[in-house]
C-alpha positions in Angstrom: 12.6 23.0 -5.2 12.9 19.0 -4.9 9.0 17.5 -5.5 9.7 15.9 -1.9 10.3 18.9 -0.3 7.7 20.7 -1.8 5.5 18.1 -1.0 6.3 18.2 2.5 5.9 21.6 2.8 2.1 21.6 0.9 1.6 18.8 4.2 2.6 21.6 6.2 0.7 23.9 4.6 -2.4 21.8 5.1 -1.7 21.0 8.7 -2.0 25.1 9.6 -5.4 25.0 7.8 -6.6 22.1 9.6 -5.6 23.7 13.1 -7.7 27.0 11.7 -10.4 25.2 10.0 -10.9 21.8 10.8 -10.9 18.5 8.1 -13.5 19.1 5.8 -16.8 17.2 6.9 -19.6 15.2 4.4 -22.8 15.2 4.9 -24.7 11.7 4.7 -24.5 8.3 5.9 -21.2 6.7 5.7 -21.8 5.1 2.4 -23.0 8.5 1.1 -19.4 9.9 2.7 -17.4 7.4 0.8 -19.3 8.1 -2.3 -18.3 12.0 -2.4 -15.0 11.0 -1.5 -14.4 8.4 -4.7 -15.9 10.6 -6.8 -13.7 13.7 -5.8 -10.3 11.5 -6.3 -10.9 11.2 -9.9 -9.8 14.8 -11.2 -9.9 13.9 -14.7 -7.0 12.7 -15.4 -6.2 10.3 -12.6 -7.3 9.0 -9.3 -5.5 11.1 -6.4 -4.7 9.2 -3.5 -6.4 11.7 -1.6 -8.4 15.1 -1.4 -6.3 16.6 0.9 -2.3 16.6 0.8 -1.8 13.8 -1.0 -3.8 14.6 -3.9 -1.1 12.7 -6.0 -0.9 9.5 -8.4 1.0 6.8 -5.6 0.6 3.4 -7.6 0.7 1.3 -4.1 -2.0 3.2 -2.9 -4.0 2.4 -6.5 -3.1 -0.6 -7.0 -4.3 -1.3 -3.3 -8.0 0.4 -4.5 -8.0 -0.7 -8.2 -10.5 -4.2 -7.2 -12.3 -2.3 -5.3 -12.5 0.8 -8.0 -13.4 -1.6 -10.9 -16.2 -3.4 -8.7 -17.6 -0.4 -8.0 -18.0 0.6 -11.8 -15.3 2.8 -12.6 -13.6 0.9 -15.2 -12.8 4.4 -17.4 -11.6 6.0 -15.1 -9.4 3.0 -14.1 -7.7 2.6 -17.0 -7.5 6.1 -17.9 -5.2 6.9 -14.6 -3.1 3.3 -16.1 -2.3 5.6 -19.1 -1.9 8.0 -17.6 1.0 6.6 -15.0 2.3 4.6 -17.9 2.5 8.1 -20.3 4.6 10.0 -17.6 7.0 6.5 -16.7 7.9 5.7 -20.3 8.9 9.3 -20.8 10.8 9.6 -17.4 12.5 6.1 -18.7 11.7 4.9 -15.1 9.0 3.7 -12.6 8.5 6.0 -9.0 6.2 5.8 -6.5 4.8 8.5 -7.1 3.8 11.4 -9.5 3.0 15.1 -8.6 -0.2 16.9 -10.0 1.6 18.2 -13.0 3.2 14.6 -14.2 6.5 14.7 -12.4 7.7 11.2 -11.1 9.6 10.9 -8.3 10.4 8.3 -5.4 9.5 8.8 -1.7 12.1 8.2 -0.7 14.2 5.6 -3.1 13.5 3.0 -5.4 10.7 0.9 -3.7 10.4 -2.6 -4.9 6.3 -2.8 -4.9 5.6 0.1 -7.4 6.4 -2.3 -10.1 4.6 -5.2 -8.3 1.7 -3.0 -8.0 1.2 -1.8 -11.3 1.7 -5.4 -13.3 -1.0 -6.7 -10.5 -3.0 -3.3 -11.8 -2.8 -4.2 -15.3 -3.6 -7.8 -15.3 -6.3 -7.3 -12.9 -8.1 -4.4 -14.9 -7.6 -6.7 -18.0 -5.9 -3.8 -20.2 -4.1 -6.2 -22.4 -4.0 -3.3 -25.0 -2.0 -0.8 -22.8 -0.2 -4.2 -21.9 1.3 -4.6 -25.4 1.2 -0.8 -26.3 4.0 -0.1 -23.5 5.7 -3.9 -23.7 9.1 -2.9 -24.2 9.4 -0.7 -21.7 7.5 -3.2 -19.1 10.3 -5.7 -20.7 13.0 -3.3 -20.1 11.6 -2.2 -16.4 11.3 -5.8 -15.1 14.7 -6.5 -16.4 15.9 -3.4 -14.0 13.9 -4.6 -11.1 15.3 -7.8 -11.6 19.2 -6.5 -11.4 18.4 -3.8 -9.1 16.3 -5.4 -6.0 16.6 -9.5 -6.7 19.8 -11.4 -4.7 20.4 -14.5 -6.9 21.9 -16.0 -4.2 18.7 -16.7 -2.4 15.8 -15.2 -4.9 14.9 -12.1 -2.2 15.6 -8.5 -1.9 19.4 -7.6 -1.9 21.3 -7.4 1.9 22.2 -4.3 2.8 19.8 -2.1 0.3 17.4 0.7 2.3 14.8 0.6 -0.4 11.5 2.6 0.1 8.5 0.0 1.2 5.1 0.6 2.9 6.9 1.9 5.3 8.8 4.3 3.4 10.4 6.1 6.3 11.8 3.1 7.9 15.1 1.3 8.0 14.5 -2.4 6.9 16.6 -5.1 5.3 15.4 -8.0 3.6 12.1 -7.5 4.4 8.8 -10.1 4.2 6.7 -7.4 2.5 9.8 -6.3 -0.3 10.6 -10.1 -0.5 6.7 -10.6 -1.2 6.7 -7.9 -3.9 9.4 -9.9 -5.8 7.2 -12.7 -5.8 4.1 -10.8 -7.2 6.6 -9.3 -10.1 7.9 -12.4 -11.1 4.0 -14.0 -11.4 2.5 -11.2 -12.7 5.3 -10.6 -15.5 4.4 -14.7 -16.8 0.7 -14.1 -16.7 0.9 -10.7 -18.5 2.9 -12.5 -21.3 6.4 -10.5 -20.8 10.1 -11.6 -21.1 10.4 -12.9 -18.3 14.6 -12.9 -16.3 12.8 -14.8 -13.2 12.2 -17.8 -15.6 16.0 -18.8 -15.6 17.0 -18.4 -11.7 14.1 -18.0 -9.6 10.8 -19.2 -10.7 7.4 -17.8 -8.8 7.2 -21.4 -7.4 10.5 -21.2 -5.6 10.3 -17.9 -4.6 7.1 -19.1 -2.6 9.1 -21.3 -1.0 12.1 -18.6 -0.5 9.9 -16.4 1.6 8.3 -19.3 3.9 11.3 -20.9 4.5 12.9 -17.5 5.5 9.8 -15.4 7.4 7.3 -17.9 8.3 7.9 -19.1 11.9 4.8 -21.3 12.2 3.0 -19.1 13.5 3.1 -15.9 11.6 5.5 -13.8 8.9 8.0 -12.6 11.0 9.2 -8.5 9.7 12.8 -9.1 8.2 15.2 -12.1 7.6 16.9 -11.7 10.8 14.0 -10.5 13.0 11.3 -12.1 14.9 9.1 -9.3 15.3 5.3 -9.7 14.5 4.4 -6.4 12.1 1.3 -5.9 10.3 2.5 -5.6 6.8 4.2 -9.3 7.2 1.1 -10.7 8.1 -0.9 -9.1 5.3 0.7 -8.8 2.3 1.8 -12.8 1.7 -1.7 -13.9 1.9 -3.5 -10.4 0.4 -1.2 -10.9 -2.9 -2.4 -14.4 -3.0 1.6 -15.6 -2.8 0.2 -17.6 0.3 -3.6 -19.1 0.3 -3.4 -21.5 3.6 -6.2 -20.7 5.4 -4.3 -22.4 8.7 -1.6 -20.4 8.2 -4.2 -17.2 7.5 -5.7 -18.3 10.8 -2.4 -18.4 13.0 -1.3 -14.9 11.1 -5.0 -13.6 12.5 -4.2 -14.9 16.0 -0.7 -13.7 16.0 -1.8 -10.0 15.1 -4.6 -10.1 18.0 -1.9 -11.3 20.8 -0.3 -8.1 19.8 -3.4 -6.3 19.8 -2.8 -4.7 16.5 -5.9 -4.7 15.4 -6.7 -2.6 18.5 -9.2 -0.2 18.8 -9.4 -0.7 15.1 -7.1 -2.2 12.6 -4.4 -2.0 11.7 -0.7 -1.0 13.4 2.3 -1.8 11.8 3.8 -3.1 15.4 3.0 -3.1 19.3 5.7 -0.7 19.9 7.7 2.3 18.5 10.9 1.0 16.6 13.8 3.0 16.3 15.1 2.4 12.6 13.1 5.7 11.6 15.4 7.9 8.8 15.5 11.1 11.6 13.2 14.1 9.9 10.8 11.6 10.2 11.2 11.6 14.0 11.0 14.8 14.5 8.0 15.8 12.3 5.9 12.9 12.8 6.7 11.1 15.5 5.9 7.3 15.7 3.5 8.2 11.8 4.8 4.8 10.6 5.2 3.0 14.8 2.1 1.9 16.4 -0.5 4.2 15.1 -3.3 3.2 12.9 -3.3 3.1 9.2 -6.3 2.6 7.3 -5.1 1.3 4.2 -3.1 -1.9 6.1 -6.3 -1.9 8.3 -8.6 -2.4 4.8 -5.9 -5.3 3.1 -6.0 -6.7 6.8 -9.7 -7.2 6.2 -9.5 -8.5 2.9 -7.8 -11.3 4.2 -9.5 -11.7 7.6 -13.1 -11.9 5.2 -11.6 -14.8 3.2 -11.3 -17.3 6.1 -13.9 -15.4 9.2 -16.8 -12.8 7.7 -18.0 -12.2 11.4 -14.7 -11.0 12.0 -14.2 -9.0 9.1 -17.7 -7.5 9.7 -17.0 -6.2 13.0 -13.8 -4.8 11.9 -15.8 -3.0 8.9 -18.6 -1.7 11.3 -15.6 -0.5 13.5 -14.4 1.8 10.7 -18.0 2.9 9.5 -18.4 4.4 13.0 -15.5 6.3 12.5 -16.4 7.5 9.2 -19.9 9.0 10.7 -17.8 10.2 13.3 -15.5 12.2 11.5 -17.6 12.8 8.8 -14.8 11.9 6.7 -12.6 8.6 5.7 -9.1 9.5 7.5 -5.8 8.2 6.7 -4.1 7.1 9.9 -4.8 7.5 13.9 -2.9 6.8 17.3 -2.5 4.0 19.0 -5.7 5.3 21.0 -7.8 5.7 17.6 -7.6 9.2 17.5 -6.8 11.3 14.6 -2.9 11.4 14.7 -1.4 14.9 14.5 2.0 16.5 15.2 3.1 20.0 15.7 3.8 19.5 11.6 1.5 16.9 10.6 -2.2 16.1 10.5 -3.7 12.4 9.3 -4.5 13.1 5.5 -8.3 13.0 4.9 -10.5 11.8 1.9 -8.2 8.9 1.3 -9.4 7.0 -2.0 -9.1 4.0 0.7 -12.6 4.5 1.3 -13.4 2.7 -2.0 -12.4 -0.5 -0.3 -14.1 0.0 2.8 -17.7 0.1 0.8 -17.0 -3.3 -1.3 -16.2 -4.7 2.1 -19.4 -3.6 3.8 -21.0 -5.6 1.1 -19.9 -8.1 3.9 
C-alpha cells in the first residue's frame, strides 16, 4: 500500500477510536501535561510529531520544536532523531517530508521546498557540526537539487507554475511568500554551515531578502503569493520567525494586519479569514476547510514567537489563551475551528499530543 494511503487510513482508524473513546486525557497542571507529552514523543529513536496519528518523523514539524527541545534539555535526543533522519535520507538518495515509523521516506504530498530549509536551520542551530561534515556530500549534492528543482533564476523565488507541498500541503499555491522564504533560509543556512554553496553565483541571501519584499511586502503586511493580496497567516510569520526579516515596524504592521482579520481569533492562529477554494479535492471531502480558517497550533506557537520579540503582554495573553485549553482538554491538540473547538470531520479528528507543546512551555517562561 502507498505510505500516504496507509497513513490516511491509520487517521481514520484513530478517528473511530476517538468517537468510541475519547482523546486520551493527562493528569496535572498544564506544564505537567506538556511534560508527559514531550517525553512520550521521543520513542527512542526519534521525536514523533505526535502521540496519536502522526506519530511520525515530519522535519517542519521538528525543526519548528528543535529551539524549544534543546532549551528544555534534550540535546541527545535532539541529535539522535538528526541521525536518525539523516541515516534514512542518504540511503533513500533524497530528502521527504516525512518518514514513517519503520524508516520509510516519503513526501506529503510532493517535494516541499522547506524540508531542506528546516533541517540545515536544525543542524546549525543544534551545533552538530560533526553530523554536519559526516553527511557533507550528500547536503552538497541535496542543495545543489533544491537549487535546480524549486529556485527560478530569473527572479531568485520558487519556480511559476510548480504545486509543491508547503505548510499547507493540501493547498494549490504558486509562488508563495512562505516557499519563497524557505529559499532564503536554504541559501543562509547552506554559507553558515560551510557548504558549496550554487546561491553564491546568482542569488545571494542578501538579494533574495530583497526578492521577497519587493514581491510580498505591501507596506503593511506579507501578502500570500506573487499575484495575490490576501493577508494569510503563514506570510506573516515565517519572514520574520526565520529571521529573513527583523523590522520590528514591519513586525508591528504584520501583528496589526493579522488582528484586522481576526486571525488570531479566539486563539491564534488561522491560516486566512475565509475558506479558499484551491484545496487538491480528497482533501475537501475528508476534512473540510483542515487547512481554511480553522486553528492550528503550530502557526499559532511561531505566531507567538514573533509577537514576544516586539510586545510580551501580547504574547502572554496569547500563551495564557492556550494554557486554558491545555487544562481544558487535558491534552495539547493539534488544530480547532474557527470557533476554537476541536475540529473533527465524519473522517478526521484534530491529532492530539502534538510535540508542539514543547514550545508552548519555553514560551510561558514569558
Amino acid at each position: 500500500m502507498d505510505q500516504t494511503l496507509y497513513e490516511g487510513f491509520h487517521m481514520f482508524q484513530r478517528r473511530i477510536h476517538v468517537a468510541i473513546n475519547g482523546i486520551p486525557k493527562y493528569k496535572g497542571d498544564s506544564e505537567t501535561i506538556c511534560k508527559h507529552i514531550i517525553q512520550n514523543c521521543w520513542n527512542g529513536s526519534f521525536f514523533q510529531v505526535s502521540t496519536g496519528h502522526f506519530s511520525l518523523f515530519y522535519i517542519r514539524d521538528f525543526g519548528m520544536c528543535i529551539d524549544a527541545l534543546l532549551r528544555l534539555g534534550y540535546q541527545k535526543e535532539a541529535q539522535k532523531t538528526l541521525q536518525f533522519a539523516l541515516t534514512v535520507y542518504s540511503r533513500e538518495n533524497r530528502i521527504t517530508t516525512t518518514i514513517s515509523r519503520n524508516g520509510i521516506g516519503f513526501d506529503v504530498f510532493s517535494y516541499a521546498p522547506d524540508s531542506l530549509a528546516f533541517l540545515l536551520y536544525s543542524l546549525r542551530v543544534s551545533k552538530n557540526k560533526e553530523l554536519v561534515e559526516m553527511y557533507k556530500p550528500f547536503l552538497e549534492l541535496q542543495i545543489s537539487h533544491f537549487y535546480n528543482t524549486v529556485v527560478d533564476e530569473k527572479t531568485g523565488l520558487v519556480q511559476s507554475g510548480r504545486n509543491f507541498s508547503s505548510i499547507k500541503d493540501h493547498a494549490k499555491r504558486s509562488v508563495s511568500c512562505y516557499d519563497s522564504c524557505c529559499i532564503a533560509v536554504v541559501a543562509r543556512e547552506a554559507t553558515m554551515l560551510g557548504l558549496k554553496n550554487p546561491f553564491v553565483n546568482t542569488y545571494s541571501y542578501k538579494k533574495i531578502q530583497e526578492k521577497i519584499k519587493e514581491t510580498f511586502w505591501t507596506g503593511d503586511y506579507f501578502s500570500d503569493c506573487e499575484a495575490s493580496d490576501i493577508i494569510t497567516g503563514d506570510a506573516n510569520v515565517f519572514p520574520y520567525w526565520f529571521r529573513i526579516f527583523t523590522d520590528r515596524k514591519m513586525i508591528i504592521k504584520s501583528i496589526a494586519a493579522i488582528q484586522k482579520q481576526k486571525l488570531d481569533q479566539p486563539l491564534p492562529l488561522k491560516y486566512t479569514s475565509f475558506i479558499p477554494k484551491n484545496f487538491f479535492f480528497p482533501l475537501e471531502l475528508v476534512a473540510p476547510n483542515y487547512e481554511g480558517n480553522s486553528i492550528w497550533a503550530h502557526l499559532g506557537l511561531c505566531y507567538i514567537d514573533v509577537v514576544a520579540s516586539v510586545d510580551k503582554k501580547l504574547a502572554r495573553k496569547y500563551v495564557q489563551e492556550y494554557k486554558k485549553q491545555i487544562e481544558k482538554h487535558k491534552n495539547f491538540l493539534e488544530l480547532y475551528n474557527p470557533e476554537g473547538q476541536p475540529y473533527k470531520s465524519l473522517f478526521y479528528y484534530s491529532d492530539a499530543g502534538m510535540l508542539w507543546c514543547s514550545k508552548w512551555f519555553v514560551l510561558k517562561t514569558l
